[in-house]
ChimeraX commands (.cxc) that place a marker at each C-alpha (Angstrom):
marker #1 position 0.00,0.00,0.00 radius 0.5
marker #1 position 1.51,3.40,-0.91 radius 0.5
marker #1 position 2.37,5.93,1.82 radius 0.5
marker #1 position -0.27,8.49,2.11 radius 0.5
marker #1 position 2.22,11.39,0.80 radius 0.5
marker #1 position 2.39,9.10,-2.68 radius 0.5
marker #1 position -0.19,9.37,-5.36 radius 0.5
marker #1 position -0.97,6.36,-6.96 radius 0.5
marker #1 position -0.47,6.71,-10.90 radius 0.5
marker #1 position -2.47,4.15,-13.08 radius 0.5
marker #1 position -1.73,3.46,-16.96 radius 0.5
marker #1 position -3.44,3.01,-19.73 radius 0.5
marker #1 position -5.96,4.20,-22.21 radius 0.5
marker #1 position -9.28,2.60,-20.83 radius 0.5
marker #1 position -9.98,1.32,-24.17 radius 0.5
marker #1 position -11.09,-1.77,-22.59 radius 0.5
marker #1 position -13.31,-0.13,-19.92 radius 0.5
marker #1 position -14.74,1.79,-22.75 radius 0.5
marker #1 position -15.12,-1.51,-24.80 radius 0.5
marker #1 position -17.07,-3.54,-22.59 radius 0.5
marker #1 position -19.78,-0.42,-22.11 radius 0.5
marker #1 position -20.12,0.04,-26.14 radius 0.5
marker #1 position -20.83,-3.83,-26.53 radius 0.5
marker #1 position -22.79,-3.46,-23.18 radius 0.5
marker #1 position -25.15,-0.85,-24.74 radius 0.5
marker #1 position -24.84,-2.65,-27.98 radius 0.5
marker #1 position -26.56,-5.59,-26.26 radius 0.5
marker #1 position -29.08,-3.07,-24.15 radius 0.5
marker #1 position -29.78,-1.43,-27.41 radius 0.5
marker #1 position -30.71,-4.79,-29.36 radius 0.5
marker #1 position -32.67,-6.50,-26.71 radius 0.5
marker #1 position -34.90,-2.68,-26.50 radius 0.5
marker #1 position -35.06,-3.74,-30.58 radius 0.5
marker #1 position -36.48,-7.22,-30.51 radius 0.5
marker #1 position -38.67,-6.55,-27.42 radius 0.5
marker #1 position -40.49,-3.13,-28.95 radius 0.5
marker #1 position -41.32,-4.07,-32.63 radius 0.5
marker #1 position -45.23,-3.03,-32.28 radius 0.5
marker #1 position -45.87,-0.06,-34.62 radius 0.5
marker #1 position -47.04,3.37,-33.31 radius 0.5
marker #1 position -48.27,6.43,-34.91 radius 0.5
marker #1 position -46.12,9.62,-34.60 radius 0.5
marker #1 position -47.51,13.13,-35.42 radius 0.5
marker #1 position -44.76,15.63,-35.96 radius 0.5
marker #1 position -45.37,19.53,-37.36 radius 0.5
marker #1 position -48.45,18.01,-39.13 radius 0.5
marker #1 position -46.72,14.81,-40.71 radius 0.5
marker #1 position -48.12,11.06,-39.89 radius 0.5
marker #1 position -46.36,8.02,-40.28 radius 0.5
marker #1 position -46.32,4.77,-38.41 radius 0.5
marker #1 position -42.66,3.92,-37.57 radius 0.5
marker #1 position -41.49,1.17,-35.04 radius 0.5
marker #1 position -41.54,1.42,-30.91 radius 0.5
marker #1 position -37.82,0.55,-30.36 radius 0.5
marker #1 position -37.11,3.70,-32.96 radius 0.5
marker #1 position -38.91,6.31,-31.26 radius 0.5
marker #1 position -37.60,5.42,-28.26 radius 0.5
marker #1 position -33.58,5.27,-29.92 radius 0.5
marker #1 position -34.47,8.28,-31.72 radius 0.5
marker #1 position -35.35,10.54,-28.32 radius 0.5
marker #1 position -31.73,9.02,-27.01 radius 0.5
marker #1 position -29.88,10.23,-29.55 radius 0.5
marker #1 position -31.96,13.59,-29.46 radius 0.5
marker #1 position -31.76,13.51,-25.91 radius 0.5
marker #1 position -27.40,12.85,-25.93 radius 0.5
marker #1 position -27.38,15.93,-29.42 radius 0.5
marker #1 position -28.90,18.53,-27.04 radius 0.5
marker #1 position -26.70,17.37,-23.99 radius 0.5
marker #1 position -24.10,18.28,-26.12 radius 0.5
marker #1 position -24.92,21.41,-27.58 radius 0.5
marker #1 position -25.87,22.82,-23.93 radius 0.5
marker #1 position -22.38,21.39,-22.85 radius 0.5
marker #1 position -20.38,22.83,-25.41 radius 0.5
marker #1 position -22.44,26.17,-24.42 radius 0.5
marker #1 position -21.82,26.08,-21.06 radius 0.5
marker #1 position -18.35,25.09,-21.19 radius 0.5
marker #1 position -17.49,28.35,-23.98 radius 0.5
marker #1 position -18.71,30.43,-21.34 radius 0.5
marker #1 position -16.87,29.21,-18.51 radius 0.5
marker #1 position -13.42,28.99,-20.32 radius 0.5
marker #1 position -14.34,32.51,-21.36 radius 0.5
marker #1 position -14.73,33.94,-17.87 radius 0.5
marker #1 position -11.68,32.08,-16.58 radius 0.5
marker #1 position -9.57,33.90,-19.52 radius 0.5
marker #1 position -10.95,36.89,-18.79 radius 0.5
marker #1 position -10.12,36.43,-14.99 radius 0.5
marker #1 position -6.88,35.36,-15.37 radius 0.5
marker #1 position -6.19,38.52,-17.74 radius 0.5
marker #1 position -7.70,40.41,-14.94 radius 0.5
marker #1 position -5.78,39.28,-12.45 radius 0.5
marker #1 position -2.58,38.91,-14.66 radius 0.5
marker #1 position -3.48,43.08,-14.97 radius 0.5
marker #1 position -4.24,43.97,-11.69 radius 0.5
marker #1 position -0.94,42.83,-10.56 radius 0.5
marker #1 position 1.12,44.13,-13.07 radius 0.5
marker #1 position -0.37,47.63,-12.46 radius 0.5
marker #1 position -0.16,47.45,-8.22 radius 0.5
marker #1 position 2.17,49.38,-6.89 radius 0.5
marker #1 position 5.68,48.56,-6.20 radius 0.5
marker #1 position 6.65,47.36,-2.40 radius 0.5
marker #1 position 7.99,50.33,-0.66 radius 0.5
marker #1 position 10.95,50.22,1.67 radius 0.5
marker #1 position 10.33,47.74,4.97 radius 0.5
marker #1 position 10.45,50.52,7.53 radius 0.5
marker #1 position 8.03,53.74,5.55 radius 0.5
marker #1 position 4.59,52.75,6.25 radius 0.5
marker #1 position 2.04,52.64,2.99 radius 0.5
marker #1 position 0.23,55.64,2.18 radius 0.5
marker #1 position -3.15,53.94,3.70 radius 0.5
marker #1 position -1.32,53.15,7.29 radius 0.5
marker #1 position -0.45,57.03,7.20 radius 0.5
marker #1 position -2.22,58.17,10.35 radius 0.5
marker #1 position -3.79,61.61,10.51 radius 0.5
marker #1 position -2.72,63.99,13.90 radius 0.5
marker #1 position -4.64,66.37,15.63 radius 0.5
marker #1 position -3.38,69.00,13.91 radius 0.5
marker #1 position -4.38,68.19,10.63 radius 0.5
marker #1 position -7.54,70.15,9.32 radius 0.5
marker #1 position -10.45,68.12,7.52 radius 0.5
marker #1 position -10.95,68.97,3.91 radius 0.5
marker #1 position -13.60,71.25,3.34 radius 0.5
marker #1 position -15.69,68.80,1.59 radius 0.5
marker #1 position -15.47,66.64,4.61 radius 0.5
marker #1 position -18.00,66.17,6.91 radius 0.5
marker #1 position -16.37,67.18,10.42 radius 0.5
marker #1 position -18.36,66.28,13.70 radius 0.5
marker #1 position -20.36,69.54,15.56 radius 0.5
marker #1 position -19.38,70.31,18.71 radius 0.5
marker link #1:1,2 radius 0.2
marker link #1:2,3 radius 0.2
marker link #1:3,4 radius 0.2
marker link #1:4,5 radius 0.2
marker link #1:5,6 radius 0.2
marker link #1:6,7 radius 0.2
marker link #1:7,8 radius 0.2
marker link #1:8,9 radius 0.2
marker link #1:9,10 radius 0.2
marker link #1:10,11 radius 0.2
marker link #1:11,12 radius 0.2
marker link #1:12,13 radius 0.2
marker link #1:13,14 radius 0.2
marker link #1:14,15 radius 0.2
marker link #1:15,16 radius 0.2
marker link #1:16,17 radius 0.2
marker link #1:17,18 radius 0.2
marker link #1:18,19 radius 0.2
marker link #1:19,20 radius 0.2
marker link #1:20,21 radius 0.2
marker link #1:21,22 radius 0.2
marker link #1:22,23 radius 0.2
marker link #1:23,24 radius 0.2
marker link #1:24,25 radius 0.2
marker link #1:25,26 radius 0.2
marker link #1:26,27 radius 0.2
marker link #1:27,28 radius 0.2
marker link #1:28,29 radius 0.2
marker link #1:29,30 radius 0.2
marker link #1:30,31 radius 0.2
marker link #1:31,32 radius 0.2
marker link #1:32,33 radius 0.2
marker link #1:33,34 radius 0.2
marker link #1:34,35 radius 0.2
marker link #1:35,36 radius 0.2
marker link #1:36,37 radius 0.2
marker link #1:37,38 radius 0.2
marker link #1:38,39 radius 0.2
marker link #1:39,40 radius 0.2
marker link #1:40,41 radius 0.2
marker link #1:41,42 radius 0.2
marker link #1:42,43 radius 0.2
marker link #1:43,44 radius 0.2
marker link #1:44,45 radius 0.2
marker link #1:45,46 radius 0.2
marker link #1:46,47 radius 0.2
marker link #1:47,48 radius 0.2
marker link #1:48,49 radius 0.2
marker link #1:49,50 radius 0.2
marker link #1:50,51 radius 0.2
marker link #1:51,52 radius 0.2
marker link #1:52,53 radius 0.2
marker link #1:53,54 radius 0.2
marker link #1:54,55 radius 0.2
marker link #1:55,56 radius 0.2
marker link #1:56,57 radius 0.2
marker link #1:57,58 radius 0.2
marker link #1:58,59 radius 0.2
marker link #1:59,60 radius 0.2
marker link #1:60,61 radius 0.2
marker link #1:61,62 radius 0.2
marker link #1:62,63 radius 0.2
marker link #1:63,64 radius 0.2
marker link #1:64,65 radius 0.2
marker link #1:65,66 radius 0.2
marker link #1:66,67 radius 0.2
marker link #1:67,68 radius 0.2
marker link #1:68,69 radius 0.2
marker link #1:69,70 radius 0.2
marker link #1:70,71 radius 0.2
marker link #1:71,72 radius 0.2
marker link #1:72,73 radius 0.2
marker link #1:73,74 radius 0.2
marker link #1:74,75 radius 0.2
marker link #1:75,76 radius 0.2
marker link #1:76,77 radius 0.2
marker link #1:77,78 radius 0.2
marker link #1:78,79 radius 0.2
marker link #1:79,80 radius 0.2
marker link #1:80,81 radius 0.2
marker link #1:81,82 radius 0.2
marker link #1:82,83 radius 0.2
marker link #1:83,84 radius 0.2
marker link #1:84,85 radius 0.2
marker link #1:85,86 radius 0.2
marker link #1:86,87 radius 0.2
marker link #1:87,88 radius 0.2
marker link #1:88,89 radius 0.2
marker link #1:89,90 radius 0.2
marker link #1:90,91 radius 0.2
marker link #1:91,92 radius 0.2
marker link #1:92,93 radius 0.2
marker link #1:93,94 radius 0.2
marker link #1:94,95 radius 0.2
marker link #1:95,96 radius 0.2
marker link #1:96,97 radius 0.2
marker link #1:97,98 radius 0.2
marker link #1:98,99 radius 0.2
marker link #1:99,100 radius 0.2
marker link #1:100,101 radius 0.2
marker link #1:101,102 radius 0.2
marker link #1:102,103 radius 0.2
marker link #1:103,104 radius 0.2
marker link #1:104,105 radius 0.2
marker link #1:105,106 radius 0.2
marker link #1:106,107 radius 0.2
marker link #1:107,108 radius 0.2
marker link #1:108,109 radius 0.2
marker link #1:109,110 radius 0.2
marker link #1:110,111 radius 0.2
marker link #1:111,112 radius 0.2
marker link #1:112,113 radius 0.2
marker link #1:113,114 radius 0.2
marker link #1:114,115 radius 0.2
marker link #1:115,116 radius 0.2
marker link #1:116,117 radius 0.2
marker link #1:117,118 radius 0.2
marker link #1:118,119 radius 0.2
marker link #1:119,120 radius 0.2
marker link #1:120,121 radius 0.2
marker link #1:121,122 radius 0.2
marker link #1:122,123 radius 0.2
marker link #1:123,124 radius 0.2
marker link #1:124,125 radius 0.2
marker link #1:125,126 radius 0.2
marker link #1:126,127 radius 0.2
marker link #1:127,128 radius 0.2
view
């Protein structure tokens, strides 16, 4: 057993994996076949026609798997799209921050204000 710190690397393709779950749905697909052979009547956009069970029901899959698709290929433009644009951002952001300023001068926004300091005159200043 590896050490927990290890990762454990596997090879190969999974052609095999993938193999045995075509022929699997290969098998699925043909029993659906023989076991739905009635005729039905479909009505699409005005045209009639009589066409077997087992193809209506392959025929939604493979609609069903086309739309998946598109709305995946959709979804996943987008997101690569906002992650470029966020990584530009980012990439920007830091190449416009300002430099690091010597260790012992405090940053402009750790500046603290004394008593003798007046308030702008567009400032709001507390009534006595």
């Amino acid at each position: 057993m590896p050490d927990s710190d290890e990762r454990v690397q596997y090879r190969g393709t999974g052609f095999y994996v993938g193999l045995v779950a075509i022929l699997l749905f290969a098998v699925v697909l043909l029993v659906l076949a023989v076991q739905n052979t009635q005729e039905v009547d479909v009505a699409f956009f005005g045209l009639e026609f009589t066409v077997p069970l087992f193809a209506v029901a392959i025929g939604a899959a493979i609609l069903a798997v086309v739309l998946d698709e598109l709305i995946g290929l959709v979804w996943r433009r987008r997101r690569r799209t906002r992650l470029e644009d966020r990584a530009e951002l980012d990439h920007l952001r830091a190449a416009n921050a300002p430099a690091a300023e010597e260790p012992g001068e405090p940053a402009d926004a750790e500046v603290e204000r004394t008593e003798d300091q007046a308030d702008p005159p567009w400032g709001n200043t507390p009534t006595p």
